[in-house]
C-alpha positions in Angstrom: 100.1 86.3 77.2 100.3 88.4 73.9 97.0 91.1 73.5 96.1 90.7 70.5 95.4 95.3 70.5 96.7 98.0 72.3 94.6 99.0 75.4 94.2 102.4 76.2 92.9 102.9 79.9 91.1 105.9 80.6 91.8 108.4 83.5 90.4 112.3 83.1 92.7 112.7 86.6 96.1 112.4 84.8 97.1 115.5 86.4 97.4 113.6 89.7 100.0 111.2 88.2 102.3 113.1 85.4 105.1 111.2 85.8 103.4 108.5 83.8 101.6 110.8 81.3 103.6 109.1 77.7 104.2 105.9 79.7 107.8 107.4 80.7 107.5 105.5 84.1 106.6 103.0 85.9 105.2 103.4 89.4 104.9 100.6 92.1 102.2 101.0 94.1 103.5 99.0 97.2 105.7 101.5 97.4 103.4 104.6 97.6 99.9 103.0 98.5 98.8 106.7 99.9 98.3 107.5 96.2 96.2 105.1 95.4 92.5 106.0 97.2 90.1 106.9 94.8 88.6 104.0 92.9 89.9 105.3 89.4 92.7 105.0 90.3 92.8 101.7 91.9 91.1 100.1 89.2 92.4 102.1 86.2 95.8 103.5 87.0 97.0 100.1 89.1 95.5 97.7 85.9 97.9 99.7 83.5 100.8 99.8 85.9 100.4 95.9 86.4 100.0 95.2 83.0 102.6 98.0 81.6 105.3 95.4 83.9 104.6 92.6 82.0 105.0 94.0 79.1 101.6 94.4 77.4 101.0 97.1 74.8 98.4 99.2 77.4 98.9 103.0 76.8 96.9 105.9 79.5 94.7 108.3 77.9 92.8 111.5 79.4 90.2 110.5 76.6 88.9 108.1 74.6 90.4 107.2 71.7 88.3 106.8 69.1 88.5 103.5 67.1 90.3 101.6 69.6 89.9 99.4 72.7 89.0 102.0 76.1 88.8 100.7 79.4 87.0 102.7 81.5 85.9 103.7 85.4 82.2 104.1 85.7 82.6 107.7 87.4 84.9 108.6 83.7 82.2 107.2 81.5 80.9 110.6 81.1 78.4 110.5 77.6 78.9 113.8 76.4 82.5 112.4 75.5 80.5 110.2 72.9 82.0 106.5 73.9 80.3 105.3 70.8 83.2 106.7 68.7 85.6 104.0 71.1 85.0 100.6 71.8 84.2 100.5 75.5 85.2 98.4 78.5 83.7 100.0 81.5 84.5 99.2 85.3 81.1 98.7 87.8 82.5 99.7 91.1 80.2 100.4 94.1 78.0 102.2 91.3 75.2 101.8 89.2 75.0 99.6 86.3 76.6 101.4 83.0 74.9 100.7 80.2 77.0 102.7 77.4 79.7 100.3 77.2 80.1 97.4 75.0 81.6 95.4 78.1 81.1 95.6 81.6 83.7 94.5 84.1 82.2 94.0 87.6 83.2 93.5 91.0 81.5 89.6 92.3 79.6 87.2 90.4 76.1 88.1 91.6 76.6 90.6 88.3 76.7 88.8 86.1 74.3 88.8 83.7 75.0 88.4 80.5 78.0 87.6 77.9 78.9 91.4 77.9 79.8 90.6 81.7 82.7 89.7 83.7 83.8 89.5 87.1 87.4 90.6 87.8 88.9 90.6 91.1 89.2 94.0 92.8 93.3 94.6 93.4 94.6 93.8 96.8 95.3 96.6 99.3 98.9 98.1 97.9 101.6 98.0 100.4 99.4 95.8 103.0 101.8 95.5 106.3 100.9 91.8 107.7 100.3 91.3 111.1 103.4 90.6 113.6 103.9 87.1 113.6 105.6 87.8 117.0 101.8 88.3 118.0 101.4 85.1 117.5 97.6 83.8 118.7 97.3 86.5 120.8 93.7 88.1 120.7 93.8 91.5 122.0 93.4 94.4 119.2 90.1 94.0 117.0 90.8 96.3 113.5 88.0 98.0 111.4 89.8 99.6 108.2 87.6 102.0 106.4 85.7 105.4 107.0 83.6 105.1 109.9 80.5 106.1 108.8 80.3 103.0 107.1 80.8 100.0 110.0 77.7 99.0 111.7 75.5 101.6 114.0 75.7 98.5 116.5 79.8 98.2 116.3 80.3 101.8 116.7 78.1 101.7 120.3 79.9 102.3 123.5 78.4 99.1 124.5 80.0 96.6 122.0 83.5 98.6 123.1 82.7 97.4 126.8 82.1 94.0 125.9 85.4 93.9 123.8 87.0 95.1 127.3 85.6 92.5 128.9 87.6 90.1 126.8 90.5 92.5 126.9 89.9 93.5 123.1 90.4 96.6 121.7 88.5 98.2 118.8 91.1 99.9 116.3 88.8 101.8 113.8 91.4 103.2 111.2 90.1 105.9 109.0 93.2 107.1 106.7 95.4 104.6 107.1 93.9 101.0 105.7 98.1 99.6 105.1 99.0 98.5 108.5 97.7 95.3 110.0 100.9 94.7 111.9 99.4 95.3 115.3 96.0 93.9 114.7 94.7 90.3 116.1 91.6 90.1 113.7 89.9 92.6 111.3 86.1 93.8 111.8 84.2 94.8 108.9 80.2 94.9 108.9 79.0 97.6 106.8 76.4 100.0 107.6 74.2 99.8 104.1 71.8 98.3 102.3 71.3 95.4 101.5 70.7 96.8 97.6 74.2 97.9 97.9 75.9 94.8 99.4 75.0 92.8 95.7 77.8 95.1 94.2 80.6 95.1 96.6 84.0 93.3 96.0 85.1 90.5 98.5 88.5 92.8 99.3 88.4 93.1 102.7 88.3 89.3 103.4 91.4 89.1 100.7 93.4 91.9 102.6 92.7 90.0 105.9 93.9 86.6 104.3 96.8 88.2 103.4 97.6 90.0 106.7 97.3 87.3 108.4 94.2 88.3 110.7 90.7 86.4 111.4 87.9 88.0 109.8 84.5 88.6 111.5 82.5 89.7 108.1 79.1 90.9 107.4 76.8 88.5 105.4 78.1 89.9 101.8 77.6 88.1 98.7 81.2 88.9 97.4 82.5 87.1 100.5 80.0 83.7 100.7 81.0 83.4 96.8 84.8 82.8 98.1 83.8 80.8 101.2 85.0 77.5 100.8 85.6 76.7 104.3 84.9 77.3 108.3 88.3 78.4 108.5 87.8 81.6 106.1 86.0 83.8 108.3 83.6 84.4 110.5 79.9 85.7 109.2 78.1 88.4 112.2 75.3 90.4 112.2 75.2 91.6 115.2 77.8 92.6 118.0 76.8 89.4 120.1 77.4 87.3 116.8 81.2 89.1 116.8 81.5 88.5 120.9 80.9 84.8 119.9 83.2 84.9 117.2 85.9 86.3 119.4 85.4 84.1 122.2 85.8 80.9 120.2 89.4 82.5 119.1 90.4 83.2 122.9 89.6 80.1 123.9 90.4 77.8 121.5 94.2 78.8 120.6 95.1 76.5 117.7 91.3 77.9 116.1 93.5 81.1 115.6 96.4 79.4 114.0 94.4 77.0 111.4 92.4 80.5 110.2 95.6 82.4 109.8 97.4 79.7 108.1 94.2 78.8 105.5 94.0 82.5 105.1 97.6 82.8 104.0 96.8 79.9 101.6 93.7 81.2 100.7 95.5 84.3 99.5 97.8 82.8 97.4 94.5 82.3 95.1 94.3 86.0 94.8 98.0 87.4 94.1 98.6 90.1 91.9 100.1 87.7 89.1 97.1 86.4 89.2 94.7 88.9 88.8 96.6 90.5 85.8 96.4 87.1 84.4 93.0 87.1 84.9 93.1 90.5 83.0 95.3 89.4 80.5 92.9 86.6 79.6 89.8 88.6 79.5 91.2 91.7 77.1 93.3 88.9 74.7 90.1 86.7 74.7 86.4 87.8 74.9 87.1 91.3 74.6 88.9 91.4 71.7 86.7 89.4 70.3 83.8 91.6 71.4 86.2 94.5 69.4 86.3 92.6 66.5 82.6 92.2 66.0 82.4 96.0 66.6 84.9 96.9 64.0 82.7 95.1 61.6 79.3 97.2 62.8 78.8 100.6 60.5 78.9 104.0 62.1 75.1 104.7 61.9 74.2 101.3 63.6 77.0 102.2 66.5 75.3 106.1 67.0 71.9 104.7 66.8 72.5 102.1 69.3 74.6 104.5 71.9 70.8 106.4 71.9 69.2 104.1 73.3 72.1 102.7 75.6 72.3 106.2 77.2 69.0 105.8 77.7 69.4 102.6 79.4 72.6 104.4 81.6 70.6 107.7 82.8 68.0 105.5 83.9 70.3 102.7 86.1 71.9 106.0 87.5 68.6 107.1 88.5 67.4 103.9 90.2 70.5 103.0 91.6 70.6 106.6 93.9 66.4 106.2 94.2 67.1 103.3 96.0 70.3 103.5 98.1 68.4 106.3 99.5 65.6 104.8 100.8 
């Protein structure tokens, strides 16, 4: 699909990546997924390198450019930088709401709220290693991939490990490392927050387990129930005793195991990186060009007026959103 503009994403950490400052190269980020941690970068840097392969006129810039289409990470929308001067796409990660934008790309449906909104897939995991098949129903090494801080008080407890032993089941917590599910038998991942901060969050995990081939045991998330479209995609638990249950089933029914991991892998196939970019592709050619096209027509005065009152609107989501994930 043709854009009908050039796209210029937005990154003030170009420093980290000059070999693609001027669009001189193109990085894969299967192939070095240890650069690719911070959300900016995930969201902005992979985005352009995706849709710089298929041969869309997207350009990286340290700032906005004024006049033109900017696509921006909420933590880069920074208003001293004046985004009124640029016509704004910002990026909602696990962050509050931005208001001084002219569109708003969010992580699940549960944000949208109105026309300026749209829900984009988050990427999947770069360089993901799927599990062994030489595993194959085998039930013996439960994974949690993330910083532990965030799984569950109750999952952490030395009691839920000495259950797991009881069922000869390991817990793997891996903190640095969220690429290799090659040794794993299922994946664990109940977070440890609010429930305010659960109506932003991205369904990835339960697309990175799809695609490594592992049963998921998942906390009740919106993100994840919007996928759900069958038993077979994972396993909702609150509690450790909902996850022992979970488990159990697995051991003891073996071809249980085999029908999730197959529908996972199928269930993936929904999710690829073609298809996101296509996805992408879509949004910019269609209802965000559009969007810039109404803009263009909109006088200077009428654009600074209305960025007042839209950093208004932004100072005041960033307060409420900390006031409240605080509490």
């Amino acid at each position: 699909m043709n854009l009908r503009y050039p796209i210029y994403f937005v990154h003030r950490g170009l420093s980290d990546w000059p070999e693609m400052v001027g669009g001189s190269q193109w990085i894969d980020p299967d192939r070095c997924p240890q650069r690719f941690m911070a959300g900016a970068d995930h969201w902005t840097i992979q985005t352009f390198l995706h849709l710089k392969r298929r041969g869309d006129p997207v350009h990286l810039a340290g700032e906005f450019v004024p006049g033109e289409i900017n696509v921006v990470y909420y933590d880069d929308l920074l208003l001293k930088s004046r985004p009124d001067r640029a016509f704004i796409v910002a990026i909602q990660p696990d962050r509050p709401r931005p208001a001084a934008c002219d569109v708003r790309i969010v992580q699940n449906k549960l944000q949208v709220r109105t026309s300026n909104d749209h829900h984009v897939v988050f990427w999947p995991q770069p360089g993901l290693r799927e599990r062994e098949p030489s595993r194959k129903n085998i039930l013996r090494r439960l994974g949690y991939l993330g910083m532990a801080v965030y799984l569950g008080k109750a999952f952490q407890d030395e009691a839920f490990r000495r259950r797991l032993a009881e069922l000869d089941i390991e817990l793997v917590i891996r903190e640095k490392d969220w690429t290799d599910c090659s040794d794993l038998d299922a994946i664990l991942a109940v977070r440890r927050v609010s429930p305010f901060d659960l109506t932003i969050k991205p369904a990835s995990k339960l697309i990175n387990a799809w695609r490594a081939g592992c049963p998921a045991l998942l906390g009740p998330e919106p993100a994840y129930r919007e996928l759900r479209k069958s038993p077979l995609d994972y396993f909702e638990v609150q509690s450790p005793d909902d996850a022992i249950a979970a488990l159990r089933r697995l051991r003891d029914e073996p071809n249980l195991m085999d029908q999730m991991i197959a529908s996972g892998h199928r269930r993936a196939e929904e999710f690829s990186v073609e298809k996101i970019a296509s996805r992408w592709e879509a949004l910019l050619a269609g209802p965000v060009s559009d969007a810039y096209e109404r803009w263009q027509r909109e006088s200077r005065l009428f654009r600074t007026i209305r960025f007042a009152f839209r950093s208004l609107e932004h100072k005041r989501q960033r307060r409420r959103f900390f006031k409240l994930i605080k509490t």
